[in-house]
N, C-alpha and C positions, 0 to 999 in steps of 0.2 A: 478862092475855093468856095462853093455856094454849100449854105448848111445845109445837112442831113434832114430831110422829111422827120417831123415830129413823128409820136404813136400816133397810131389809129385804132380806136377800140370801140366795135360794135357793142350794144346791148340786145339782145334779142329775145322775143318769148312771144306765146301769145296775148291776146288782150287781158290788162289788167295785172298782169303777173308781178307788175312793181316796177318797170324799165325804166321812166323817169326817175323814179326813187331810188332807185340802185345807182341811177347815169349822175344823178347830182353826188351823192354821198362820193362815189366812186373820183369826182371831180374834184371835190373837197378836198378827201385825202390824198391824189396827186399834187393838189396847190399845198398841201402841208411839206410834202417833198420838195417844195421851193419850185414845182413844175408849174410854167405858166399853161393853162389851157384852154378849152371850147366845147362847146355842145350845139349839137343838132340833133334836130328831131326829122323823123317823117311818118308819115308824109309833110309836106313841107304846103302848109294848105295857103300862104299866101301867095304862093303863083299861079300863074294864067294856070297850068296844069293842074294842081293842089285846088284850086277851086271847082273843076269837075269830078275830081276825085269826092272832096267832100258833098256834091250833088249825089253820086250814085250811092254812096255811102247813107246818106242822110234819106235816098229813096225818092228823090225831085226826078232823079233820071235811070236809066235802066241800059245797059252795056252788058253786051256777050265779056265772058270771061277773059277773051283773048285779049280783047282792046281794056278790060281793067287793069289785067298785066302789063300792057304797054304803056300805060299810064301812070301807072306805079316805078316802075321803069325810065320812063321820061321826068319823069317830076324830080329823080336823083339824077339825070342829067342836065337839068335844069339847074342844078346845083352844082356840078361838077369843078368848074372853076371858080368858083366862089369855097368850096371845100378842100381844091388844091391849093390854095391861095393860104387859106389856112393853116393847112400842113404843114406850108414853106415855113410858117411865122411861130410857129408854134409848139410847144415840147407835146402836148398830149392832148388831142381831140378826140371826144365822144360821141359817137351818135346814136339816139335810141328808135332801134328799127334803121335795117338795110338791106342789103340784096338779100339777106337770107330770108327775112319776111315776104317777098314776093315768090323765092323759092315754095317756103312752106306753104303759104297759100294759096297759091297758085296751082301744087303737086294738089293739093285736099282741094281743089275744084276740078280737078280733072283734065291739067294741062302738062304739055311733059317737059320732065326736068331741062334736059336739052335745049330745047327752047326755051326756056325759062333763060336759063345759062345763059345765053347768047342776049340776050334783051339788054345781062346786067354788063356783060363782054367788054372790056376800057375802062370801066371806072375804078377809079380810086380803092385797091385792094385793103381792107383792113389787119396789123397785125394782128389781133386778141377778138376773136366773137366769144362773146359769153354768153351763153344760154340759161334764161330763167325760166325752169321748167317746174310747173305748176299744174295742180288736179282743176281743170276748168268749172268745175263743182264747187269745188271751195274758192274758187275765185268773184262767183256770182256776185256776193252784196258786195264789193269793193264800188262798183258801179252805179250803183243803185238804181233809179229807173233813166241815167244818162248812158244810152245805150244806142249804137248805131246799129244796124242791119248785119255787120257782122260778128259783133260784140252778142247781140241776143241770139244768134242761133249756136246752140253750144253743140249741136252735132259737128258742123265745121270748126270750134274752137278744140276738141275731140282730137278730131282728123288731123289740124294743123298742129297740136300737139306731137302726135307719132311723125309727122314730116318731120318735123324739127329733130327726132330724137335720131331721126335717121339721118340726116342732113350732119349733124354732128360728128354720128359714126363718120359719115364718109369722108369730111373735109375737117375731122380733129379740131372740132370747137369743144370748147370749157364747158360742163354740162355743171349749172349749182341749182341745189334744192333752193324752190321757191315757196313751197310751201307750208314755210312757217311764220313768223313776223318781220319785220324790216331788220332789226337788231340782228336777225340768225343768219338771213339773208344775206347779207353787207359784208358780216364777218367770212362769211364762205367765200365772198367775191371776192372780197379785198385780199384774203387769202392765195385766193390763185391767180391775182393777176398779180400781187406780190411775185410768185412765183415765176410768174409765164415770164415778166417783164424786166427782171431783176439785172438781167445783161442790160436793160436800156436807163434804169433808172440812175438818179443821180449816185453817186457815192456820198456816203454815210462821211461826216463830218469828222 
């Protein structure tokens, strides 16, 4: 009998909100549960795809909105079997940033959900997305002047905020305040994905 697919749990939000910092803590304390685990990030900038991405990002190169979505899109296909491979081997993988970030950004550029949808269509579904929603105002000096093209336009960091808030409503993600320090943050996560997960995690000794 072949084992059971580890979890899968998204970190999501927009820029700065904490997603590494949440995806590692949050890592931590499944390996205290004696869960072996993994992380991935995206965009995944050391592939052939990942390295165009960080061009238009970084402002070298310039892409209609359609083809940045498809790119963003490819680059987690790119990864697809290298992240099911994963899942086979592993109780609980993390990745910060996934299809829900090309949703949200994507909808707050002006493309439609539907096709959105369909880009991310076969991959690897996640049990648990967690949403770290955050005032993009108070997110500013986290970055300081290390700021990509879409990091400093905070009207799209705005915009891709309410996608997400909506994206949430519709597909029942975990919505946890980001906007206080790592310590309040963590404990709110860790909280609900106690919760969400509690049927998957190990039994209490």
């Amino acid at each position: 009998m072949s084992r059971p697919r580890g979890i899968f749990i998204a970190i999501e939000g927009i820029d700065a909100a904490g997603k590494r910092t949440q995806a590692s803590i949050l890592r931590a304390w499944l390996g205290s549960k004696g869960m072996t685990t993994h992380a991935l990030s995206f965009p995944a900038y050391e592939t052939t795809i990942g390295k165009e991405i960080r061009k238009f990002l970084d402002g070298s190169v310039d892409y209609p909105q359609q083809v940045r979505a498809m790119l963003y899109a490819a680059n987690r296909w790119e990864k697809k079997a290298e992240l099911e491979a994963v899942l086979a081997k592993t109780d609980a993988t993390i990745v910060d940033r996934y299809t829900g970030s090309n949703l949200a950004y994507g909808v707050s550029n002006g493309l439609d959900l539907e096709w959105l949808l369909h880009l991310e269509e076969g991959l690897p579904e996640p049990d648990l997305v967690l949403l770290l929603d955050a005032s993009p105002t108070k997110l500013v000096p986290r970055r300081g002047d290390r700021k990509d093209s879409y990091e400093r336009n905070i009207g799209l960091q705005e915009k891709a905020r309410d996608a997400y808030l909506k994206l949430a409503k519709r597909f029942g993600w975990s919505v946890i305040n980001a906007n206080g320090g790592i310590e309040d943050t963590s404990q709110a996560l860790i909280s609900v994905a106690s919760e969400s997960l509690k049927a998957k995690l190990p039994a209490k000794k």
